[in-house]
C-alpha positions as CSV (number, residue, x, y, z in Angstrom):
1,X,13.3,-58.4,34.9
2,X,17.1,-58.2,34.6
3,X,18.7,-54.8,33.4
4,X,20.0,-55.5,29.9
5,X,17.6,-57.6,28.8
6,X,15.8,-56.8,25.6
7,X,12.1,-55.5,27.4
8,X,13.9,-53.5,29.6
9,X,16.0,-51.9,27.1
10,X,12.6,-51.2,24.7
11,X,11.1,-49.6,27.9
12,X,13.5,-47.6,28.5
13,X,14.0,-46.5,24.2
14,X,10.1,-46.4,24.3
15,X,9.8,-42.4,25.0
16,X,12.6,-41.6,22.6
17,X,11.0,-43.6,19.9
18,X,7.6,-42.2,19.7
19,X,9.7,-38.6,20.2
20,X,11.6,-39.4,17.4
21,X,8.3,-40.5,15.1
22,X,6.6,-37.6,16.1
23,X,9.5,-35.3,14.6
24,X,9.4,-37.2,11.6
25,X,5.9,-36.6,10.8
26,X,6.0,-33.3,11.5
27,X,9.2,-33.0,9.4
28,X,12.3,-32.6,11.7
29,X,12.7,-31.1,15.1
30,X,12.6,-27.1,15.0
31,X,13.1,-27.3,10.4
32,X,10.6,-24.6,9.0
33,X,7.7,-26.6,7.5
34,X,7.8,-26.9,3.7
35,X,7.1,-24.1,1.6
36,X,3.9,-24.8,-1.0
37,X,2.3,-22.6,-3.4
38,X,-1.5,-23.8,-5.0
39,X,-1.6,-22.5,-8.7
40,X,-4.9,-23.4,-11.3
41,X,-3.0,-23.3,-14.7
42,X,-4.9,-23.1,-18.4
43,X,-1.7,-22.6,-20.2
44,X,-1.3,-26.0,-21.8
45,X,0.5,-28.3,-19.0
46,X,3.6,-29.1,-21.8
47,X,4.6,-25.5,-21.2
48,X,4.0,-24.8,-18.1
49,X,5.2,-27.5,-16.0
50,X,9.0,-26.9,-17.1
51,X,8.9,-23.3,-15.7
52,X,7.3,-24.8,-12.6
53,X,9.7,-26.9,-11.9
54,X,12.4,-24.5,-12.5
55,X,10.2,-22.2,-10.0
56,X,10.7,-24.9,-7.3
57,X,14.4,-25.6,-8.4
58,X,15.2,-21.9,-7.7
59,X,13.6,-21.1,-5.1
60,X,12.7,-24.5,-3.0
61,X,9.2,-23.6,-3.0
62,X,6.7,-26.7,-3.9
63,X,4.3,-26.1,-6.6
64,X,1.0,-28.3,-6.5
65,X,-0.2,-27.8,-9.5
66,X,-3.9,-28.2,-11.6
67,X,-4.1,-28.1,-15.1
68,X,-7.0,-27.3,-17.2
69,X,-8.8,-30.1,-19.9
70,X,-8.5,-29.6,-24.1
71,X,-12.3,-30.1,-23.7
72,X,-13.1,-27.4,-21.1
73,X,-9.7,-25.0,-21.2
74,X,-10.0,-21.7,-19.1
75,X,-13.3,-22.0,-18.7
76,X,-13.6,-25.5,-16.1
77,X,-10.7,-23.9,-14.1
78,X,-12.6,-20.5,-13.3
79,X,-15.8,-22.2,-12.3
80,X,-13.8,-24.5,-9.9
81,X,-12.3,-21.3,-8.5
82,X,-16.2,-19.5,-8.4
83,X,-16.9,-22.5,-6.4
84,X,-14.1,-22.7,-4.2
85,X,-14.4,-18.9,-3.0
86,X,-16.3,-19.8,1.3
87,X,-13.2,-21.8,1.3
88,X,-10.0,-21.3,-1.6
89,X,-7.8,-23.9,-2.5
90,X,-5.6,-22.5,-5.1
91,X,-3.5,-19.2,-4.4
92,X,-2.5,-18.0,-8.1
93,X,-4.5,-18.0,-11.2
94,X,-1.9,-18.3,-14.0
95,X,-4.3,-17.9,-17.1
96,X,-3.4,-18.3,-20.5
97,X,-5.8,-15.5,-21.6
98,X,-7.2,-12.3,-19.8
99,X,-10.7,-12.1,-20.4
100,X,-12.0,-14.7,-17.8
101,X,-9.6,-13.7,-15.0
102,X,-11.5,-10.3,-15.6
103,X,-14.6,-12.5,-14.7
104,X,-12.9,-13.6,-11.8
105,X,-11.9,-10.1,-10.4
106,X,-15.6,-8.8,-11.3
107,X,-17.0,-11.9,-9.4
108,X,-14.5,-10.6,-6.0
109,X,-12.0,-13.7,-6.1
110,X,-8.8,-11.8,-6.3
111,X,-6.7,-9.4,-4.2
112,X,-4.9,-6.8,-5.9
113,X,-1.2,-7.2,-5.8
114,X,1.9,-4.9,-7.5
115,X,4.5,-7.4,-8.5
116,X,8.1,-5.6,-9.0
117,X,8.8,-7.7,-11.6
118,X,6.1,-6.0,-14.0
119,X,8.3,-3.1,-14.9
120,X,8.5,-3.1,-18.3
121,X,5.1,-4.7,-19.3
122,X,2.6,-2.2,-21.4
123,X,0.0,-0.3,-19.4
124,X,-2.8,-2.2,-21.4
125,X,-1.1,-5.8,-19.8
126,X,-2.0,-4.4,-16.2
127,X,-5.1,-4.3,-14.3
128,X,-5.7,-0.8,-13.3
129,X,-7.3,-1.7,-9.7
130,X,-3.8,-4.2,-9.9
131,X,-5.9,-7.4,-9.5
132,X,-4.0,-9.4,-12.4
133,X,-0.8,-8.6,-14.9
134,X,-0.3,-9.9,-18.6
135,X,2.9,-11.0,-20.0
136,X,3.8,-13.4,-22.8
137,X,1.1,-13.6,-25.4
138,X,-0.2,-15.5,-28.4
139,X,-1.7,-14.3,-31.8
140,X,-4.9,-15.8,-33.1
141,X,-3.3,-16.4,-36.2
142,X,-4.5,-18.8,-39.6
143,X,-2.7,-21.3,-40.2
144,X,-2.9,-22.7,-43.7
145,X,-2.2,-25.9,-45.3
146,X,0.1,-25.1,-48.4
147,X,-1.0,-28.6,-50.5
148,X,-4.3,-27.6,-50.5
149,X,-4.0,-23.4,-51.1
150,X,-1.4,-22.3,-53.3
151,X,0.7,-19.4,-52.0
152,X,-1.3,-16.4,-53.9
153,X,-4.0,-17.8,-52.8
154,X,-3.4,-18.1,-48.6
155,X,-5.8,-15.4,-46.8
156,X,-4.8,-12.6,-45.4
157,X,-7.3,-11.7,-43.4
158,X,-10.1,-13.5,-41.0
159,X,-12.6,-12.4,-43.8
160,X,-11.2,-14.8,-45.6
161,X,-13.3,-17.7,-43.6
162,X,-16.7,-16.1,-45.2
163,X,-14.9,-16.4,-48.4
164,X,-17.6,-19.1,-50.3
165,X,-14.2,-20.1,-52.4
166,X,-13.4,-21.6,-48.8
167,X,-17.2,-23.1,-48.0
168,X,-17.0,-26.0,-46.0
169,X,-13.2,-26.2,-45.6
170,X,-12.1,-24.0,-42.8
171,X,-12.3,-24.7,-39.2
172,X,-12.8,-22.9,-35.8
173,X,-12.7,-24.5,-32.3
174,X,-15.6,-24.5,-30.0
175,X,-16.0,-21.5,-29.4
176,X,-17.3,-22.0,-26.0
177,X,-13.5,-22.5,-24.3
178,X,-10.3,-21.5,-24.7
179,X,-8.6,-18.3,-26.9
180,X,-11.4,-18.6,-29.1
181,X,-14.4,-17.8,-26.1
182,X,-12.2,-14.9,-25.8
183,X,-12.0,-13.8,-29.2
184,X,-15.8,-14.3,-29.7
185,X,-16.4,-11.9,-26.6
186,X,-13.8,-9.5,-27.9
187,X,-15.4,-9.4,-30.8
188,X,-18.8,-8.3,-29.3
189,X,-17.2,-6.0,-27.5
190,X,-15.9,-4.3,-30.0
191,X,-18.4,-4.3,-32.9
192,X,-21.7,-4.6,-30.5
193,X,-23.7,-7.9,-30.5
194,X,-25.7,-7.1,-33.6
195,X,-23.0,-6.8,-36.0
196,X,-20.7,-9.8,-34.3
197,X,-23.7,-11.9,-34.4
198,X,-24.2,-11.0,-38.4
199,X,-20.8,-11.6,-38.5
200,X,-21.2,-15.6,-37.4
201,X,-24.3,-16.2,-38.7
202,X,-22.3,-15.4,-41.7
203,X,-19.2,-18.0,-41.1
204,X,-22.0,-20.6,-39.9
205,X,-23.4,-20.2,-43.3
206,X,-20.3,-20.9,-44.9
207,X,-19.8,-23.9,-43.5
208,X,-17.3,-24.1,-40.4
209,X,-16.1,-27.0,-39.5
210,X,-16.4,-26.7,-35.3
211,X,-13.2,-28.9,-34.2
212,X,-12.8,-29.9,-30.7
213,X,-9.9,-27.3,-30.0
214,X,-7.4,-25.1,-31.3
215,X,-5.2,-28.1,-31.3
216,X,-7.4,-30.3,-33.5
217,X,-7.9,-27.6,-36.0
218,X,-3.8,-27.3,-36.5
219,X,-3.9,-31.4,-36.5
220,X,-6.8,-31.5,-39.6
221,X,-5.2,-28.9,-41.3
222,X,-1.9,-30.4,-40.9
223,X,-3.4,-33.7,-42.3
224,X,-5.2,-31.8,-45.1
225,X,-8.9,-32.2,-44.2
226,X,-9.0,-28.3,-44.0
227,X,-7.7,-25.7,-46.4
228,X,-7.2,-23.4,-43.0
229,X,-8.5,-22.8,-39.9
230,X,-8.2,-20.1,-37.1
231,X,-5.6,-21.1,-34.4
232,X,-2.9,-20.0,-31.8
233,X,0.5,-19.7,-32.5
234,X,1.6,-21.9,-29.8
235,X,-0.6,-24.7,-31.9
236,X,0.8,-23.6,-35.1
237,X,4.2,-24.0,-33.8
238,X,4.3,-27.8,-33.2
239,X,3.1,-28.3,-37.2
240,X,5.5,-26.2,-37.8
241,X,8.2,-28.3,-35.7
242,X,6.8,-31.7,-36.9
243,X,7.6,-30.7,-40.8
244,X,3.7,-30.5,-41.5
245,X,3.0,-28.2,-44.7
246,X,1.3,-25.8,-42.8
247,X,1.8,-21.5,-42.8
248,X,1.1,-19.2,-40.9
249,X,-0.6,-16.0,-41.7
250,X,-0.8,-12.8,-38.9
251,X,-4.3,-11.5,-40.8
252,X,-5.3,-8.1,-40.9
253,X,-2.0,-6.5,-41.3
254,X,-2.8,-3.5,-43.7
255,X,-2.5,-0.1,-43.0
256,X,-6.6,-0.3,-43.2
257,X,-6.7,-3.2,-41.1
258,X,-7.6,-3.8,-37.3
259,X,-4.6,-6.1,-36.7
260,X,-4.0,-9.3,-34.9
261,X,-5.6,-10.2,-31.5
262,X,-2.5,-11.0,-29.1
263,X,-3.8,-12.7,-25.8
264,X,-1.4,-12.4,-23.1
265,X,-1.4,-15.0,-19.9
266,X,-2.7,-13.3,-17.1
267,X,-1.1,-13.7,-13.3
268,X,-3.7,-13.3,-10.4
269,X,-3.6,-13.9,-6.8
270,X,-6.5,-15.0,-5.0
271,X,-8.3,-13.8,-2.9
272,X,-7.9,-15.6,0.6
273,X,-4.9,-17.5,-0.8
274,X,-3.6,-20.2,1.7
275,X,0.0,-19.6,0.9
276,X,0.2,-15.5,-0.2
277,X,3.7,-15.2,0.6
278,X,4.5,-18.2,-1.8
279,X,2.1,-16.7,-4.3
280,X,3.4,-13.1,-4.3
281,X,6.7,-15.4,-4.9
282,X,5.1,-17.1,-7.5
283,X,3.8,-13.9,-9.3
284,X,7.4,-11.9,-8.7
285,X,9.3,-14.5,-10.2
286,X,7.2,-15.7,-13.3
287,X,6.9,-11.9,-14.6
288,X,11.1,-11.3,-15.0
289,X,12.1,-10.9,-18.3
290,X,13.8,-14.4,-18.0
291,X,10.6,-16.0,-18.4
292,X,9.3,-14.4,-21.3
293,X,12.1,-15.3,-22.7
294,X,11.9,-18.9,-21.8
295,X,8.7,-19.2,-22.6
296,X,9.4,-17.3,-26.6
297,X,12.3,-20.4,-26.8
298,X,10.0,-22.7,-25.4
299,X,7.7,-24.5,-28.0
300,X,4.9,-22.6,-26.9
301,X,6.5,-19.6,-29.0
302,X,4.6,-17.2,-26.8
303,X,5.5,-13.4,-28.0
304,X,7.1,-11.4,-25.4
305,X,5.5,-7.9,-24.4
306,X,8.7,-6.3,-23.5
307,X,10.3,-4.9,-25.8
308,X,13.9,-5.8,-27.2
309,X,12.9,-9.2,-26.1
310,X,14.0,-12.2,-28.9
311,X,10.8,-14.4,-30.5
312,X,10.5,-17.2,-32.8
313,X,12.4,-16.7,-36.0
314,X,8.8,-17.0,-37.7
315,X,7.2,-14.4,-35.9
316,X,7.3,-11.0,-37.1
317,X,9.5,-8.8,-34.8
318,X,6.8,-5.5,-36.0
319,X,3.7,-7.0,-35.6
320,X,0.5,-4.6,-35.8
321,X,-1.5,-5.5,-32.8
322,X,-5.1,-5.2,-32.6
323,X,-6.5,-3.0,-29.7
324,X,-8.4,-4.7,-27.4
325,X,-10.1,-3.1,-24.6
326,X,-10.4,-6.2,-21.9
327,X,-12.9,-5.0,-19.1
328,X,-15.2,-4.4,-22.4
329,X,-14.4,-7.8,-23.0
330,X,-15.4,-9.7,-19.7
331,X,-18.4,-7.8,-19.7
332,X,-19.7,-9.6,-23.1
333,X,-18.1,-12.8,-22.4
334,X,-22.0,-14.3,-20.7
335,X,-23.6,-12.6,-23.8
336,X,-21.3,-13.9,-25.9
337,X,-21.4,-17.9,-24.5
338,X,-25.2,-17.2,-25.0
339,X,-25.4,-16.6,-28.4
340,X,-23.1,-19.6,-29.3
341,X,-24.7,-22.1,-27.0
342,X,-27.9,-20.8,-28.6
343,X,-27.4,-19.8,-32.2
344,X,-24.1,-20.6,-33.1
345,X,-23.6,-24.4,-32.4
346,X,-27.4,-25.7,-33.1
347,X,-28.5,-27.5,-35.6
Protein backbone atom coordinates (compact mmCIF):
# COMPACT_ATOMS: atom_id res chain seq x y z
CA UNK A 1 0.00 0.00 0.00
CA UNK A 2 1.58 3.31 -0.91
CA UNK A 3 1.79 6.15 1.79
CA UNK A 4 -0.77 8.74 0.57
CA UNK A 5 -3.07 6.77 -0.79
CA UNK A 6 -6.61 7.07 0.44
CA UNK A 7 -6.79 3.52 2.78
CA UNK A 8 -3.73 4.40 4.24
CA UNK A 9 -4.71 7.86 5.07
CA UNK A 10 -8.35 6.45 6.67
CA UNK A 11 -6.13 4.01 8.70
CA UNK A 12 -4.20 6.30 9.96
CA UNK A 13 -7.57 9.11 10.66
CA UNK A 14 -9.41 5.94 11.90
CA UNK A 15 -8.50 6.41 15.91
CA UNK A 16 -9.09 10.13 15.69
CA UNK A 17 -12.45 9.64 14.20
CA UNK A 18 -14.15 7.31 16.51
CA UNK A 19 -12.27 9.69 19.33
CA UNK A 20 -13.88 12.53 17.90
CA UNK A 21 -17.53 10.61 17.72
CA UNK A 22 -17.20 9.48 21.07
CA UNK A 23 -16.85 13.26 22.27
CA UNK A 24 -19.67 14.16 20.43
CA UNK A 25 -22.08 11.86 21.99
CA UNK A 26 -21.00 12.46 25.16
CA UNK A 27 -21.26 16.29 24.41
CA UNK A 28 -17.65 17.77 23.90
CA UNK A 29 -14.44 16.81 25.41
CA UNK A 30 -14.07 17.91 29.24
CA UNK A 31 -17.89 20.53 28.74
CA UNK A 32 -19.95 19.87 31.99
CA UNK A 33 -22.92 17.67 30.85
CA UNK A 34 -26.19 19.57 30.34
CA UNK A 35 -28.10 20.83 33.18
CA UNK A 36 -31.92 19.31 33.29
CA UNK A 37 -34.58 19.82 35.83
CA UNK A 38 -37.91 17.14 35.74
CA UNK A 39 -41.08 19.21 36.81
CA UNK A 40 -44.99 17.55 36.84
CA UNK A 41 -47.04 20.85 36.25
CA UNK A 42 -51.10 21.14 36.75
CA UNK A 43 -51.08 24.86 36.23
CA UNK A 44 -52.60 25.03 32.84
CA UNK A 45 -49.57 24.50 30.21
CA UNK A 46 -50.58 28.16 28.41
CA UNK A 47 -49.15 29.74 31.59
CA UNK A 48 -46.73 27.85 32.62
CA UNK A 49 -44.60 27.05 29.78
CA UNK A 50 -43.66 30.93 29.19
CA UNK A 51 -42.07 31.16 32.64
CA UNK A 52 -40.32 27.81 31.88
CA UNK A 53 -38.83 28.89 29.16
CA UNK A 54 -37.77 32.08 30.69
CA UNK A 55 -36.40 29.64 33.56
CA UNK A 56 -34.12 27.97 31.00
CA UNK A 57 -33.38 31.40 29.13
CA UNK A 58 -31.96 32.76 32.49
CA UNK A 59 -30.43 30.32 33.82
CA UNK A 60 -29.32 27.62 31.00
CA UNK A 61 -31.01 24.98 32.89
CA UNK A 62 -33.31 22.56 30.51
CA UNK A 63 -36.75 22.05 31.78
CA UNK A 64 -38.50 18.74 30.63
CA UNK A 65 -41.59 19.32 31.35
CA UNK A 66 -45.31 17.15 31.91
CA UNK A 67 -48.37 18.77 31.91
CA UNK A 68 -51.57 17.66 33.43
CA UNK A 69 -55.05 16.73 31.22
CA UNK A 70 -58.52 19.22 31.39
CA UNK A 71 -60.13 15.77 32.05
CA UNK A 72 -57.94 14.53 34.95
CA UNK A 73 -56.09 18.13 36.27
CA UNK A 74 -54.01 17.66 39.62
CA UNK A 75 -55.33 14.66 40.29
CA UNK A 76 -53.59 12.24 37.16
CA UNK A 77 -50.25 14.00 37.89
CA UNK A 78 -50.11 12.96 41.79
CA UNK A 79 -51.05 9.37 41.08
CA UNK A 80 -48.22 9.22 38.47
CA UNK A 81 -45.92 10.63 41.10
CA UNK A 82 -47.50 7.92 43.98
CA UNK A 83 -46.45 5.51 41.42
CA UNK A 84 -43.20 6.63 40.47
CA UNK A 85 -41.95 6.83 44.21
CA UNK A 86 -39.23 2.86 44.11
CA UNK A 87 -37.89 4.89 41.28
CA UNK A 88 -38.84 9.11 40.73
CA UNK A 89 -38.78 10.66 37.59
CA UNK A 90 -39.81 14.12 38.16
CA UNK A 91 -37.82 16.40 40.71
CA UNK A 92 -40.40 19.39 41.39
CA UNK A 93 -44.10 19.33 41.88
CA UNK A 94 -45.30 22.77 40.70
CA UNK A 95 -49.09 22.44 41.67
CA UNK A 96 -51.68 24.74 40.83
CA UNK A 97 -53.48 24.15 44.22
CA UNK A 98 -52.17 22.94 47.73
CA UNK A 99 -54.42 20.44 48.92
CA UNK A 100 -53.12 17.38 46.91
CA UNK A 101 -49.40 18.19 47.32
CA UNK A 102 -50.48 17.82 51.11
CA UNK A 103 -51.40 14.27 49.96
CA UNK A 104 -48.27 13.89 48.53
CA UNK A 105 -46.15 15.03 51.62
CA UNK A 106 -48.54 12.72 53.91
CA UNK A 107 -47.94 9.76 51.41
CA UNK A 108 -43.64 10.58 52.07
CA UNK A 109 -42.85 11.74 48.35
CA UNK A 110 -41.23 15.09 49.27
CA UNK A 111 -38.10 16.38 51.04
CA UNK A 112 -38.46 19.39 52.94
CA UNK A 113 -36.60 22.26 51.44
CA UNK A 114 -36.36 26.33 52.71
CA UNK A 115 -36.17 28.30 49.47
CA UNK A 116 -34.72 31.98 50.08
CA UNK A 117 -36.87 33.29 47.75
CA UNK A 118 -40.07 32.70 50.09
CA UNK A 119 -39.44 35.81 52.16
CA UNK A 120 -42.29 37.66 51.93
CA UNK A 121 -44.99 34.92 51.43
CA UNK A 122 -47.69 34.55 54.42
CA UNK A 123 -47.09 31.96 57.07
CA UNK A 124 -50.38 30.10 56.05
CA UNK A 125 -48.50 29.73 52.12
CA UNK A 126 -45.74 27.58 53.95
CA UNK A 127 -45.53 24.10 55.04
CA UNK A 128 -44.56 24.13 58.55
CA UNK A 129 -42.36 20.78 58.35
CA UNK A 130 -41.12 22.99 54.92
CA UNK A 131 -42.16 20.25 52.42
CA UNK A 132 -43.92 22.68 49.89
CA UNK A 133 -44.48 26.75 49.58
CA UNK A 134 -47.56 28.62 48.08
CA UNK A 135 -47.34 31.69 46.00
CA UNK A 136 -49.65 33.18 43.34
CA UNK A 137 -53.18 32.12 43.84
CA UNK A 138 -56.68 32.07 42.30
CA UNK A 139 -60.19 32.83 43.69
CA UNK A 140 -63.02 30.41 43.17
CA UNK A 141 -64.99 33.16 41.98
CA UNK A 142 -68.76 33.19 39.94
CA UNK A 143 -68.73 34.23 36.94
CA UNK A 144 -72.01 35.42 35.56
CA UNK A 145 -73.38 36.01 32.23
CA UNK A 146 -74.91 39.62 32.18
CA UNK A 147 -77.63 38.83 29.08
CA UNK A 148 -79.17 36.39 31.01
CA UNK A 149 -79.07 38.04 34.85
CA UNK A 150 -79.55 41.53 35.06
CA UNK A 151 -77.04 43.48 37.32
CA UNK A 152 -79.39 43.59 40.70
CA UNK A 153 -79.89 40.45 40.18
CA UNK A 154 -76.01 38.76 39.90
CA UNK A 155 -75.32 36.63 43.24
CA UNK A 156 -73.34 37.51 45.68
CA UNK A 157 -72.68 34.72 47.32
CA UNK A 158 -72.15 30.77 46.54
CA UNK A 159 -75.70 30.33 48.24
CA UNK A 160 -76.86 31.78 45.47
CA UNK A 161 -76.40 28.25 43.38
CA UNK A 162 -79.29 26.70 45.83
CA UNK A 163 -81.23 29.72 44.90
CA UNK A 164 -84.44 27.68 43.04
CA UNK A 165 -84.80 31.23 40.95
CA UNK A 166 -81.42 29.66 39.43
CA UNK A 167 -82.70 25.71 39.20
CA UNK A 168 -81.18 24.12 36.42
CA UNK A 169 -79.11 26.99 35.17
CA UNK A 170 -75.84 27.05 37.04
CA UNK A 171 -72.91 24.99 36.54
CA UNK A 172 -70.04 23.36 38.62
CA UNK A 173 -67.07 21.23 37.20
CA UNK A 174 -66.51 17.70 38.14
CA UNK A 175 -65.88 17.95 41.15
CA UNK A 176 -63.64 14.98 41.14
CA UNK A 177 -60.33 17.23 39.65
CA UNK A 178 -59.03 20.24 39.66
CA UNK A 179 -59.73 23.62 42.16
CA UNK A 180 -63.02 22.40 42.56
CA UNK A 181 -61.84 18.59 44.34
CA UNK A 182 -60.10 21.08 46.49
CA UNK A 183 -62.88 23.20 47.29
CA UNK A 184 -65.18 20.25 47.96
CA UNK A 185 -62.61 18.83 50.53
CA UNK A 186 -62.19 22.28 52.00
CA UNK A 187 -65.44 22.41 52.48
CA UNK A 188 -65.63 19.20 54.55
CA UNK A 189 -63.07 20.27 56.35
CA UNK A 190 -64.47 23.03 57.51
CA UNK A 191 -68.20 22.40 58.16
CA UNK A 192 -67.75 18.40 58.90
CA UNK A 193 -69.08 15.88 56.35
CA UNK A 194 -72.66 15.97 57.57
CA UNK A 195 -73.38 19.47 56.99
CA UNK A 196 -71.05 19.69 53.43
CA UNK A 197 -72.82 16.69 52.36
CA UNK A 198 -76.46 18.53 53.21
CA UNK A 199 -75.00 21.19 51.62
CA UNK A 200 -74.64 19.25 47.93
CA UNK A 201 -77.37 17.11 48.21
CA UNK A 202 -78.92 20.57 48.24
CA UNK A 203 -77.22 22.03 44.89
CA UNK A 204 -77.78 18.45 43.25
CA UNK A 205 -81.35 19.14 43.99
CA UNK A 206 -81.37 22.24 42.34
CA UNK A 207 -80.19 21.17 39.34
CA UNK A 208 -76.29 21.62 38.59
CA UNK A 209 -75.23 21.33 35.49
CA UNK A 210 -71.74 19.05 36.00
CA UNK A 211 -69.50 20.53 33.04
CA UNK A 212 -66.37 18.87 32.16
CA UNK A 213 -64.02 21.66 33.73
CA UNK A 214 -63.68 24.99 35.10
CA UNK A 215 -62.97 25.98 31.59
CA UNK A 216 -66.18 24.61 29.99
CA UNK A 217 -68.32 26.25 32.68
CA UNK A 218 -66.75 29.93 31.67
CA UNK A 219 -67.26 28.69 27.87
CA UNK A 220 -71.34 27.80 28.50
CA UNK A 221 -71.76 30.66 30.39
CA UNK A 222 -69.92 32.82 28.04
CA UNK A 223 -72.31 31.32 25.24
CA UNK A 224 -75.35 31.81 27.50
CA UNK A 225 -76.41 28.19 28.25
CA UNK A 226 -75.84 29.09 31.98
CA UNK A 227 -77.06 32.03 34.03
CA UNK A 228 -73.59 31.41 36.12
CA UNK A 229 -71.44 28.90 37.25
CA UNK A 230 -68.58 28.53 39.85
CA UNK A 231 -65.08 29.03 38.29
CA UNK A 232 -61.44 30.32 38.59
CA UNK A 233 -60.31 33.53 37.86
CA UNK A 234 -57.69 32.45 35.58
CA UNK A 235 -60.88 30.99 33.41
CA UNK A 236 -62.85 34.03 33.95
CA UNK A 237 -60.12 36.10 32.64
CA UNK A 238 -59.95 34.79 28.95
CA UNK A 239 -64.08 35.61 28.74
CA UNK A 240 -63.24 38.46 29.96
CA UNK A 241 -60.30 39.13 27.23
CA UNK A 242 -62.41 37.59 24.39
CA UNK A 243 -65.23 40.51 24.97
CA UNK A 244 -67.81 37.66 26.29
CA UNK A 245 -70.68 39.30 28.54
CA UNK A 246 -69.52 37.63 31.38
CA UNK A 247 -68.87 39.25 35.34
CA UNK A 248 -67.24 38.37 37.85
CA UNK A 249 -68.44 38.25 41.30
CA UNK A 250 -65.70 37.55 44.60
CA UNK A 251 -68.91 35.97 46.71
CA UNK A 252 -69.09 36.11 50.32
CA UNK A 253 -67.71 39.47 50.85
CA UNK A 254 -69.84 40.85 53.89
CA UNK A 255 -68.75 41.68 57.03
CA UNK A 256 -70.91 38.32 58.07
CA UNK A 257 -69.44 36.36 55.38
CA UNK A 258 -66.64 33.64 55.19
CA UNK A 259 -64.97 35.12 52.16
CA UNK A 260 -63.39 33.90 49.02
CA UNK A 261 -61.34 30.64 48.80
CA UNK A 262 -57.86 31.73 47.18
CA UNK A 263 -55.88 28.60 46.15
CA UNK A 264 -52.31 29.35 45.84
CA UNK A 265 -49.81 27.06 43.45
CA UNK A 266 -47.84 25.06 45.56
CA UNK A 267 -43.77 24.30 44.84
CA UNK A 268 -42.45 20.86 46.14
CA UNK A 269 -39.35 19.00 45.64
CA UNK A 270 -39.39 15.41 45.54
CA UNK A 271 -38.24 13.21 47.31
CA UNK A 272 -35.25 11.31 45.63
CA UNK A 273 -35.20 13.96 42.93
CA UNK A 274 -32.72 13.03 40.05
CA UNK A 275 -31.64 16.60 39.47
CA UNK A 276 -31.98 18.40 43.37
CA UNK A 277 -29.60 20.96 42.68
CA UNK A 278 -31.66 21.99 39.47
CA UNK A 279 -34.80 21.67 41.47
CA UNK A 280 -33.78 23.76 44.49
CA UNK A 281 -32.93 26.11 41.36
CA UNK A 282 -36.15 25.60 40.09
CA UNK A 283 -37.96 26.32 43.45
CA UNK A 284 -35.45 29.59 44.32
CA UNK A 285 -36.16 31.19 41.22
CA UNK A 286 -40.04 30.60 40.53
CA UNK A 287 -40.82 32.08 44.24
CA UNK A 288 -39.01 35.90 43.55
CA UNK A 289 -41.45 38.42 43.45
CA UNK A 290 -40.69 38.76 39.61
CA UNK A 291 -42.79 35.81 39.03
CA UNK A 292 -45.76 36.70 40.83
CA UNK A 293 -45.73 39.49 39.11
CA UNK A 294 -45.39 37.84 35.75
CA UNK A 295 -47.70 35.49 36.36
CA UNK A 296 -50.62 38.55 37.83
CA UNK A 297 -49.73 40.26 33.98
CA UNK A 298 -49.88 37.03 32.50
CA UNK A 299 -53.46 35.96 31.36
CA UNK A 300 -53.61 33.60 34.05
CA UNK A 301 -54.35 36.75 36.38
CA UNK A 302 -53.09 34.77 39.32
CA UNK A 303 -53.36 37.14 42.61
CA UNK A 304 -50.05 37.72 44.21
CA UNK A 305 -49.57 36.83 48.03
CA UNK A 306 -47.05 39.48 48.68
CA UNK A 307 -48.08 42.34 49.39
CA UNK A 308 -47.72 45.78 47.44
CA UNK A 309 -47.58 43.50 44.53
CA UNK A 310 -49.81 44.89 41.23
CA UNK A 311 -52.95 42.49 39.99
CA UNK A 312 -55.42 42.58 37.28
CA UNK A 313 -57.30 45.88 37.11
CA UNK A 314 -60.49 43.74 37.82
CA UNK A 315 -59.41 42.17 40.88
CA UNK A 316 -60.05 43.83 43.96
CA UNK A 317 -56.80 45.07 45.54
CA UNK A 318 -58.79 44.35 49.44
CA UNK A 319 -60.05 41.15 48.95
CA UNK A 320 -61.48 39.31 52.15
CA UNK A 321 -60.04 35.94 52.07
CA UNK A 322 -61.56 32.99 53.31
CA UNK A 323 -59.41 30.93 56.02
CA UNK A 324 -58.61 27.81 55.05
CA UNK A 325 -56.79 25.42 57.21
CA UNK A 326 -54.99 22.99 54.41
CA UNK A 327 -53.59 19.85 56.38
CA UNK A 328 -57.47 19.79 57.55
CA UNK A 329 -58.01 19.86 54.03
CA UNK A 330 -55.85 16.87 52.61
CA UNK A 331 -57.13 14.89 55.33
CA UNK A 332 -60.81 15.02 53.88
CA UNK A 333 -59.82 15.05 50.31
CA UNK A 334 -60.45 10.67 50.09
CA UNK A 335 -63.70 11.30 52.12
CA UNK A 336 -64.51 13.92 50.10
CA UNK A 337 -63.84 12.04 46.30
CA UNK A 338 -66.03 9.34 48.14
CA UNK A 339 -69.04 11.02 48.61
CA UNK A 340 -69.00 12.60 45.05
CA UNK A 341 -68.08 9.45 43.18
CA UNK A 342 -70.87 7.92 45.36
CA UNK A 343 -73.57 10.40 45.94
CA UNK A 344 -72.90 13.38 44.22
CA UNK A 345 -72.48 12.31 40.46
CA UNK A 346 -75.09 9.20 40.27
CA UNK A 347 -77.99 9.03 38.85
Amino acid sequence: MKRGSPLWVALLLAPWLLWGAWSLLRGGGDAAPAREVVVYVSLDRLFAQPILERFTQETGIAVRAKYDSEATKTTGLVEALLAERARPRCDVFWNNEVSQTIRLAQADALQPYQSPSAEGLPDWARDPGKLWTGFAARARVLIVNTERVPADQRPTSVAALLDPKWKGQVGIAKPLYGTTATHVAAWFARDGAEQATAWFERLKANGVVVCAGNADVKDRVAAGELAFGWTDTDDANLAIQAGKPVAVVFPDQGPDERGTLLIPNALALMKGAPHTAEGKALIDWLLRPEIEEALAASRSVQIPLRDGLPRAPWIPTQLKAEPVDWSAAAEHFAAARAYVEQRFLAE
